[in-house]
N, CA, C and O atoms as a printed pandas DataFrame, in Angstrom:
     atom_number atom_name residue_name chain_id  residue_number  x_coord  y_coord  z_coord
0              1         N          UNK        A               1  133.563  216.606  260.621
1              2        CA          UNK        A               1  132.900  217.050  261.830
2              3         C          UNK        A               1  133.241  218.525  262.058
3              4         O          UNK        A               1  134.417  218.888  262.029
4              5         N          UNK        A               2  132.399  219.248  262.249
5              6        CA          UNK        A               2  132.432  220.894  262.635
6              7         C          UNK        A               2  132.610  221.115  264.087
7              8         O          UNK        A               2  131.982  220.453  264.914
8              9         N          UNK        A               3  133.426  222.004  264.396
9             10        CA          UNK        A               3  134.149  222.423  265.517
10            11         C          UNK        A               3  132.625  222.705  266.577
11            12         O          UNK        A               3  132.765  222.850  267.791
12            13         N          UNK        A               4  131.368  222.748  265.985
13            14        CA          UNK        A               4  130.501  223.306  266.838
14            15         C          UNK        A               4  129.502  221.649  266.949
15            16         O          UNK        A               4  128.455  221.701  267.595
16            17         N          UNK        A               5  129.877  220.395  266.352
17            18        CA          UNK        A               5  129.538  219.550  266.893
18            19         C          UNK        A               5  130.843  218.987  268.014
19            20         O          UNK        A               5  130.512  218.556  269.119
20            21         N          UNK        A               6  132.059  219.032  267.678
21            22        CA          UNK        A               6  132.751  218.728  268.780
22            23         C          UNK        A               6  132.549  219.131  270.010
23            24         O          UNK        A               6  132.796  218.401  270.970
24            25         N          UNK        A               7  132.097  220.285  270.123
25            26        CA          UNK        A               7  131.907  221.012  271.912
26            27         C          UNK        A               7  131.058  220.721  271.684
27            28         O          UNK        A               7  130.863  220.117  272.739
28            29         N          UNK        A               8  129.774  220.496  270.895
29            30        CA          UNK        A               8  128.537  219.601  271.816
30            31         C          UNK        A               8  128.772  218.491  271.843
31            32         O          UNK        A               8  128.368  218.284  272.987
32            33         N          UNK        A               9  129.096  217.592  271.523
33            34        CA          UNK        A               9  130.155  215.727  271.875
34            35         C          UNK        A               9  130.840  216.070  273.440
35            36         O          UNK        A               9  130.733  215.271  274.371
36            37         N          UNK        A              10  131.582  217.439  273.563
37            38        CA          UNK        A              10  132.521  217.532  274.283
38            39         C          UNK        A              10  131.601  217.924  275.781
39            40         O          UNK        A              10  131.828  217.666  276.963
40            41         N          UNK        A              11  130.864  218.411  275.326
41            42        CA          UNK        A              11  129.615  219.046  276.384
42            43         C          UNK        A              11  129.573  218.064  277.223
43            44         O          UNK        A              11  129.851  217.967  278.418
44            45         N          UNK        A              12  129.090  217.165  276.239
45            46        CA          UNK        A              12  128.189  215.677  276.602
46            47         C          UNK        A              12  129.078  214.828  277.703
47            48         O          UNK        A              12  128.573  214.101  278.559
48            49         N          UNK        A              13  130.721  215.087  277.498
49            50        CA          UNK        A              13  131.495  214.836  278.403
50            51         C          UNK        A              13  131.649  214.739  279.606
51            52         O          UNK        A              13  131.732  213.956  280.552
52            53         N          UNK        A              14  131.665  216.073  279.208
53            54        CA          UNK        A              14  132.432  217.041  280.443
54            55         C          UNK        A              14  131.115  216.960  281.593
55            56         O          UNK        A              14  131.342  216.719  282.779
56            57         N          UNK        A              15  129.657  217.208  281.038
57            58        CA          UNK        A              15  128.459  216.628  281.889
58            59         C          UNK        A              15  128.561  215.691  282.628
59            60         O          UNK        A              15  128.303  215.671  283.832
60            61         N          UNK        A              16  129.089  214.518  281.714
61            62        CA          UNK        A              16  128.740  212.829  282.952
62            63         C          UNK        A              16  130.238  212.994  283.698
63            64         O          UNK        A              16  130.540  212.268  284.645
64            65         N          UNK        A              17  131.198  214.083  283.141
65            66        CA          UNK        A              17  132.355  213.739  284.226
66            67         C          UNK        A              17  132.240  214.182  285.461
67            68         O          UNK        A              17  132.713  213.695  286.488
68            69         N          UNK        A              18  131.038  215.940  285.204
69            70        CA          UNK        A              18  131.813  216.836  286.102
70            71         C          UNK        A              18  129.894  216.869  286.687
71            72         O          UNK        A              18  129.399  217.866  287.211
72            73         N          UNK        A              19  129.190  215.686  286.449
73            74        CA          UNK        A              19  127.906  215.815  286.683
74            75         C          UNK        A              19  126.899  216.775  287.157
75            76         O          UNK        A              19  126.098  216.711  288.090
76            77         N          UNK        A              20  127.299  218.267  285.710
77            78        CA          UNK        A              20  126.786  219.146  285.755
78            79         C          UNK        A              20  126.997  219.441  284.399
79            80         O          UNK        A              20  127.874  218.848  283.772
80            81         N          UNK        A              21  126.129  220.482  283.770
81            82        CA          UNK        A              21  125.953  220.965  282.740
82            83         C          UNK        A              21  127.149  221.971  282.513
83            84         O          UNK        A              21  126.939  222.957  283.218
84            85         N          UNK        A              22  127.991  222.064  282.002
85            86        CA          UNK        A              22  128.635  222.894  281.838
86            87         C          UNK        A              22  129.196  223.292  279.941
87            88         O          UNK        A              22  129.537  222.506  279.057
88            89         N          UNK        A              23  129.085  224.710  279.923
89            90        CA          UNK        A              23  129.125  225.629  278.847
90            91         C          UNK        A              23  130.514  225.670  278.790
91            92         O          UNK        A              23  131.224  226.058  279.717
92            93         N          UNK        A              24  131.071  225.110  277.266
93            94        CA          UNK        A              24  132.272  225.215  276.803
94            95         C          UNK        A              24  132.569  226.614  275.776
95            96         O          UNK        A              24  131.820  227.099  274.927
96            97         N          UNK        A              25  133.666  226.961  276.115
97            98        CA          UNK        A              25  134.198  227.876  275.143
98            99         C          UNK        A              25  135.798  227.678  275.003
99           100         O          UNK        A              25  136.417  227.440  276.040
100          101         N          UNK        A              26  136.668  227.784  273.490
101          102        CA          UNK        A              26  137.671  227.671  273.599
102          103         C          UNK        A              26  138.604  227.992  274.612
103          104         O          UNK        A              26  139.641  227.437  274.975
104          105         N          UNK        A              27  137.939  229.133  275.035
105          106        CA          UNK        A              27  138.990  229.034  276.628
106          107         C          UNK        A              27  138.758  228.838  277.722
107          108         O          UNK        A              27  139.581  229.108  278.597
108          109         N          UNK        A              28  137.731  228.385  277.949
109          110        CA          UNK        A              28  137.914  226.982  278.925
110          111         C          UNK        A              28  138.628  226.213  279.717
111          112         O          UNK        A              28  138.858  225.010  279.590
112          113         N          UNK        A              29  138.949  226.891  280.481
113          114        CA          UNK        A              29  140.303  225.796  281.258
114          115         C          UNK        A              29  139.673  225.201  282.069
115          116         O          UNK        A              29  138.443  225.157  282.028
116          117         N          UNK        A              30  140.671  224.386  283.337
117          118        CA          UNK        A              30  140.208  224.181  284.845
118          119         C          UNK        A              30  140.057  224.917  285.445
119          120         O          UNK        A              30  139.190  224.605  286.261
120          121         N          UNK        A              31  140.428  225.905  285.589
121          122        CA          UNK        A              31  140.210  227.061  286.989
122          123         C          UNK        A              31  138.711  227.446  286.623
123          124         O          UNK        A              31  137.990  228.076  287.397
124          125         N          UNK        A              32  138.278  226.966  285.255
125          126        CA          UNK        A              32  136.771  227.711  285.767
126          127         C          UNK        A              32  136.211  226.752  285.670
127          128         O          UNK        A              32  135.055  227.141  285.503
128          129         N          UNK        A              33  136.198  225.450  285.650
129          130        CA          UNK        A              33  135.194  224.646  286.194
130          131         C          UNK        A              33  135.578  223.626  287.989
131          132         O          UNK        A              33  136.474  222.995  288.551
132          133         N          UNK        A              34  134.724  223.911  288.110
133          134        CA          UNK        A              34  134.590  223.404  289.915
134          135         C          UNK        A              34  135.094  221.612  289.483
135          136         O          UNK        A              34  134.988  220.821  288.545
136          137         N          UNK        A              35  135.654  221.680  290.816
137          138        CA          UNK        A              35  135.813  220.243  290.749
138          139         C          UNK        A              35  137.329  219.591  289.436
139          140         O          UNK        A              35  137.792  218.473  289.662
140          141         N          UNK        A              36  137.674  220.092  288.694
141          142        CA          UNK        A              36  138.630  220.064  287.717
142          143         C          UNK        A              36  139.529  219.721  288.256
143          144         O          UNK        A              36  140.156  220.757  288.477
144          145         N          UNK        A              37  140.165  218.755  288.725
145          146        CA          UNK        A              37  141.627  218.783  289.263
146          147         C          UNK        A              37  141.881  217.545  288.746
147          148         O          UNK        A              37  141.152  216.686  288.249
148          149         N          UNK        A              38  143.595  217.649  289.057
149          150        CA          UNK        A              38  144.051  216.063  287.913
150          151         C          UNK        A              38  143.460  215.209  288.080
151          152         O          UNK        A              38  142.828  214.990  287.047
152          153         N          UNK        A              39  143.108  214.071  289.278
153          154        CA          UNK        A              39  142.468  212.949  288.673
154          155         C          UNK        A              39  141.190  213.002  288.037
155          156         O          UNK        A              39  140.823  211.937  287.541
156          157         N          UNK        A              40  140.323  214.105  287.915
157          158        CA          UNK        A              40  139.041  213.839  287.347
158          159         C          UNK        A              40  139.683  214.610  285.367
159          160         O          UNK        A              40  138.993  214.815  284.368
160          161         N          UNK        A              41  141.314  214.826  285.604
161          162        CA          UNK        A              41  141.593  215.334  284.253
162          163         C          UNK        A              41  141.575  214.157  283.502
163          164         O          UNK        A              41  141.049  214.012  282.398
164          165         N          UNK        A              42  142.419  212.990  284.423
165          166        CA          UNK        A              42  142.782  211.295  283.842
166          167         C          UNK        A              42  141.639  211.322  283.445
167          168         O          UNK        A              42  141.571  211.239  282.219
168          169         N          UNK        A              43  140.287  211.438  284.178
169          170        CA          UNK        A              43  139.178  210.842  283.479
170          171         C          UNK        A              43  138.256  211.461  282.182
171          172         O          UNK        A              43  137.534  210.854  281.390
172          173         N          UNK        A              44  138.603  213.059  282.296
173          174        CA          UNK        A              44  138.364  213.279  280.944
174          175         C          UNK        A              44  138.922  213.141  279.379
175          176         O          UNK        A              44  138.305  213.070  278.315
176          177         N          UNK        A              45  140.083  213.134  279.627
177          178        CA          UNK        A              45  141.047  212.734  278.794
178          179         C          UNK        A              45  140.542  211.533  278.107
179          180         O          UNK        A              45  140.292  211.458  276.904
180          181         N          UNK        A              46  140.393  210.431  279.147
181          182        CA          UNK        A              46  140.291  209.020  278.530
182          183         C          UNK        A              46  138.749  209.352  278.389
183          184         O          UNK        A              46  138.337  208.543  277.558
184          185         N          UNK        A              47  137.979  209.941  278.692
185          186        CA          UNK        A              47  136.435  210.020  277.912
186          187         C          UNK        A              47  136.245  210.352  276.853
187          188         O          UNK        A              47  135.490  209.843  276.024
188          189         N          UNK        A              48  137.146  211.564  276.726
189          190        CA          UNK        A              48  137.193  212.349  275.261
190          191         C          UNK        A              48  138.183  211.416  274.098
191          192         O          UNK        A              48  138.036  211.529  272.881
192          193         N          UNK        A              49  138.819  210.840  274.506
193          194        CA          UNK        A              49  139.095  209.444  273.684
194          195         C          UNK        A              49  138.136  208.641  273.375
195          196         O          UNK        A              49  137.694  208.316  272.273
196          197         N          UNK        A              50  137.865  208.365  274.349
197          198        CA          UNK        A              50  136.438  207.077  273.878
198          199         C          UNK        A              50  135.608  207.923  273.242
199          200         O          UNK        A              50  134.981  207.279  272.400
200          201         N          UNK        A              51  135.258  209.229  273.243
201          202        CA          UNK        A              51  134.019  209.598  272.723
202          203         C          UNK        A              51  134.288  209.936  271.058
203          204         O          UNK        A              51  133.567  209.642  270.104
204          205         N          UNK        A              52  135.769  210.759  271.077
205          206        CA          UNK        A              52  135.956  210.730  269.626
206          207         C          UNK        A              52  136.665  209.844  268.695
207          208         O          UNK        A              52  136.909  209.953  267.494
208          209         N          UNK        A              53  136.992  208.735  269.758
209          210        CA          UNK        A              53  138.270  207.993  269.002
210          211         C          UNK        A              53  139.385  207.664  268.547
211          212         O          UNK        A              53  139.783  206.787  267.779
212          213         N          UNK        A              54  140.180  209.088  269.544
213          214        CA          UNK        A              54  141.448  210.079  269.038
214          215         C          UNK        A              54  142.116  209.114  270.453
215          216         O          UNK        A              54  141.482  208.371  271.202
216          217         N          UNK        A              55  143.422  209.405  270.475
217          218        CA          UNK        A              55  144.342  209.633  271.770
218          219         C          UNK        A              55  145.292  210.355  271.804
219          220         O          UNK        A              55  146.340  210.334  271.158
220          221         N          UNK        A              56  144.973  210.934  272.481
221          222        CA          UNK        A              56  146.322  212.136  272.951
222          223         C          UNK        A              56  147.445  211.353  273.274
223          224         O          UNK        A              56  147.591  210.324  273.934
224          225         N          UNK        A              57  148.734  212.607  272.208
225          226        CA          UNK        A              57  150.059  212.185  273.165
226          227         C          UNK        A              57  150.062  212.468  274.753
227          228         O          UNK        A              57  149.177  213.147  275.275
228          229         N          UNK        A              58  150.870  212.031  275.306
229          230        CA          UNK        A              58  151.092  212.593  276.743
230          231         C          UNK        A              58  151.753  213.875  276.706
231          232         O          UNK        A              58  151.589  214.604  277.684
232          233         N          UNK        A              59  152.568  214.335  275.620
233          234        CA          UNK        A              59  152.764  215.880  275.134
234          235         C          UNK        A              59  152.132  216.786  275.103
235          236         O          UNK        A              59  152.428  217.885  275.573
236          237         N          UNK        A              60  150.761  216.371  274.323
237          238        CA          UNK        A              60  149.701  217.519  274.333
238          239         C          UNK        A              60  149.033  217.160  275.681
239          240         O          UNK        A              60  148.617  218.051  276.421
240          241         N          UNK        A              61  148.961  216.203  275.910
241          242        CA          UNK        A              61  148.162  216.381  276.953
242          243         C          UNK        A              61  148.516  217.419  278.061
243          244         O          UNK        A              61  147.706  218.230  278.510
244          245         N          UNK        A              62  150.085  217.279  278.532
245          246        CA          UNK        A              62  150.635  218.316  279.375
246          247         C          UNK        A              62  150.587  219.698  278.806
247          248         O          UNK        A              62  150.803  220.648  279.559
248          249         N          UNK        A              63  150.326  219.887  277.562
249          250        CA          UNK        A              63  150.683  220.989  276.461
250          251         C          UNK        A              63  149.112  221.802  276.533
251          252         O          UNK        A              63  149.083  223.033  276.552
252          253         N          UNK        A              64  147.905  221.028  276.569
253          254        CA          UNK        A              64  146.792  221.781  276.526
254          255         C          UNK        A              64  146.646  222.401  277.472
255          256         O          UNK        A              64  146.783  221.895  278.586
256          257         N          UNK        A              65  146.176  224.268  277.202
257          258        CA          UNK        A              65  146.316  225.172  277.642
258          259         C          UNK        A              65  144.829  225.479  278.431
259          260         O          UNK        A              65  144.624  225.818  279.596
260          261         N          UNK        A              66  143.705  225.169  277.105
261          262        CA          UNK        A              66  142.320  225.194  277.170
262          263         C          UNK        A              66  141.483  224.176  276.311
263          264         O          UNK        A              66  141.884  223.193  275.687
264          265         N          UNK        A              67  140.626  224.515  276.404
265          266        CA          UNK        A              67  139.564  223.315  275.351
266          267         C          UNK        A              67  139.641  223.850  274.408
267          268         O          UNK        A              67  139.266  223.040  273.561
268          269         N          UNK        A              68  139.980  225.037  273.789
269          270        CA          UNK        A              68  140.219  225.200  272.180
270          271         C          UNK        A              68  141.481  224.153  271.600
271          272         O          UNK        A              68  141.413  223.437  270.600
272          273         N          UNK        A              69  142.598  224.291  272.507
273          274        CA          UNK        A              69  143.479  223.588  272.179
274          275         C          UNK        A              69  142.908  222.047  271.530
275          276         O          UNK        A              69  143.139  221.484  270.461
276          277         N          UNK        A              70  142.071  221.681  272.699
277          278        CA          UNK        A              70  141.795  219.870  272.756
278          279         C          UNK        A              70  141.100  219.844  271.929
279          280         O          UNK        A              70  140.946  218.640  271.727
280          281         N          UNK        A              71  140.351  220.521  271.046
281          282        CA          UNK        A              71  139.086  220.690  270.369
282          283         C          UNK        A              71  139.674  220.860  268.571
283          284         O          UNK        A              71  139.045  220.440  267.600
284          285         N          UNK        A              72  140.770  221.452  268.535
285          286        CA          UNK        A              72  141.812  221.521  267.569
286          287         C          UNK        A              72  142.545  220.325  267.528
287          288         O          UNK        A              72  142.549  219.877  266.381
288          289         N          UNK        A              73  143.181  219.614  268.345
289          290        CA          UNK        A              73  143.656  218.734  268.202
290          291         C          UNK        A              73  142.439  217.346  267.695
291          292         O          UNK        A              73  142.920  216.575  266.865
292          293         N          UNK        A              74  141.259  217.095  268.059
293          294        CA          UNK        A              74  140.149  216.467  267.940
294          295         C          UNK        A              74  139.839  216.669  266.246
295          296         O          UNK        A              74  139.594  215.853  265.357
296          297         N          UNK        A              75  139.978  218.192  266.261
297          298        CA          UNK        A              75  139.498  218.436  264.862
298          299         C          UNK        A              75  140.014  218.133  263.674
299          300         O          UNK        A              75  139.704  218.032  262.487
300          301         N          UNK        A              76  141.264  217.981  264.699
301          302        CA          UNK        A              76  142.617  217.341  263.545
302          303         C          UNK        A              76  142.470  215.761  262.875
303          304         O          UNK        A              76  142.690  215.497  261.693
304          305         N          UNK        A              77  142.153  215.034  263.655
305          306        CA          UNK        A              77  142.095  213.583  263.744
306          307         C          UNK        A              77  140.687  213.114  263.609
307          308         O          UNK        A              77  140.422  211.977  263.217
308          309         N          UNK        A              78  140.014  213.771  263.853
309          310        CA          UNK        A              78  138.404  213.213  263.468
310          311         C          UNK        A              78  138.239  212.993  262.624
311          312         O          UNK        A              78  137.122  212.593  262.296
């Protein structure tokens, strides 16, 4: 899988989480998307599991900086 189908998988996400279209780029954090705060993080986390099949440690999870990070780690295990 190519890093430029993962952010569109990841797109597809982050859409039904944050029920808006939103444009990923490796740096990507929360502060720039509206609405981002921990419990809607629980729920991306466990989406982006179900969607690629992966699970994060609870390490990286505290450890991811941006979506390049999560997207690397994805790329790893896919």
């Amino acid at each position: 899988m190519t890093e430029k189908q993962i952010y569109e998988r990841l797109e597809s996400v982050f859409t039904d989480i944050f029920d808006e279209e939103i444009k990923l780029s490796a740096e990507t954090t929360a502060e720039d998307v509206e609405d981002w705060d921990s419990l809607t993080h629980i729920s991306l986390i466990s989406a982006v599991e179900a969607e690629f099949g992966v699970r994060f440690k609870m390490k990286e999870v505290s450890a991811m900086k941006n979506v390049g990070e999560m997207v690397a780690i994805i790329s790893e295990r896919a």
